[in-house]
C-alpha positions as CSV (number, residue, x, y, z in Angstrom):
1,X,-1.1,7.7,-9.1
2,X,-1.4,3.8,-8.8
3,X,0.5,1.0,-10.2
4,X,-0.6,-2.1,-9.3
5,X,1.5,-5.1,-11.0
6,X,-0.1,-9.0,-11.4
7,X,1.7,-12.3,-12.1
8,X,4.6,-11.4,-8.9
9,X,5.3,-14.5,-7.2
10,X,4.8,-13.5,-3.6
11,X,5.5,-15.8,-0.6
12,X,3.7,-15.5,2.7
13,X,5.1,-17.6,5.4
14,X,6.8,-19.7,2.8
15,X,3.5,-20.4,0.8
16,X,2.2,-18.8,-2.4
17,X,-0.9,-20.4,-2.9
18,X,-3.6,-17.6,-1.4
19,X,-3.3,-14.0,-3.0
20,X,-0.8,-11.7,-1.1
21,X,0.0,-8.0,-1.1
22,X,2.4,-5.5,-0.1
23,X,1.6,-2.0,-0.4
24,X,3.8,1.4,0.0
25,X,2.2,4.9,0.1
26,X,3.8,7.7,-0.5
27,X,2.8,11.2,0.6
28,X,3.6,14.5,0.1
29,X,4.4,15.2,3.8
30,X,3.6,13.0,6.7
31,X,0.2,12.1,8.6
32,X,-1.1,11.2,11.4
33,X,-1.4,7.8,13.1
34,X,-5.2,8.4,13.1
35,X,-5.0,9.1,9.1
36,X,-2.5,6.6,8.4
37,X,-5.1,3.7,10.5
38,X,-8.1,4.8,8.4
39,X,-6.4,4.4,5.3
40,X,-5.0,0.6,6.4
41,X,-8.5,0.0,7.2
42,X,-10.4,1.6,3.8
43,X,-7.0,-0.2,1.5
44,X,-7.6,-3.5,3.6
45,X,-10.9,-3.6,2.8
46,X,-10.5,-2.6,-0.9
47,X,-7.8,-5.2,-1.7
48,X,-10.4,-8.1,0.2
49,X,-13.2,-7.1,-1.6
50,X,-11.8,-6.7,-5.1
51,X,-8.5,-8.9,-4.9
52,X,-9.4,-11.3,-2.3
53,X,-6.2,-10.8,-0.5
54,X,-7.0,-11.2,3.5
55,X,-6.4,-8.9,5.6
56,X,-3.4,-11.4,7.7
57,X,-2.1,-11.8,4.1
58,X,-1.2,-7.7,3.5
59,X,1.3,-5.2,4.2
60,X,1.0,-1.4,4.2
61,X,4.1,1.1,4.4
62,X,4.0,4.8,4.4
63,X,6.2,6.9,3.2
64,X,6.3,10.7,4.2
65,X,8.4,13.2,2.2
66,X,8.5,17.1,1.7
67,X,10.8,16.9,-0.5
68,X,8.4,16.4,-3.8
69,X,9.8,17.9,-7.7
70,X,7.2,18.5,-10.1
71,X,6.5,20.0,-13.1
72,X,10.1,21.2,-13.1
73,X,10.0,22.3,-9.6
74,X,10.3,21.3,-6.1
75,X,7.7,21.3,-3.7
């Protein structure tokens, strides 16, 4: 799933004048570094290319969870 919301005012270093983002992932159970550095790389270069946000201008969280309920049920 994604939800991406526009029209945020978002400060970086006290300035809101370039495009900024601030990401969270969250993951049915946790990854590795390695993964979680690919992804960062692939999202940072998604969000330059189509949002022009640079890449000093970003920040990516991850969350890790087992504890997941769908479709009634828990994962």
């Amino acid at each position: 799933m994604l939800a991406i919301e526009g029209e945020i005012p978002m400060y970086f270093r006290g300035d809101n004048s370039e495009p900024v983002a601030f990401i969270e992932i969250k993951t049915f159970g946790s990854a590795s570094s390695d993964v979680y550095e690919k992804m960062t790389k692939e999202l940072t270069k998604i969000y330059g290319d189509i949002l022009g946000v640079a890449p000093d201008h970003m920040y990516i969280r991850y969350f890790g969870s087992d504890d997941w309920g769908w479709n009634g049920i828990n994962l």
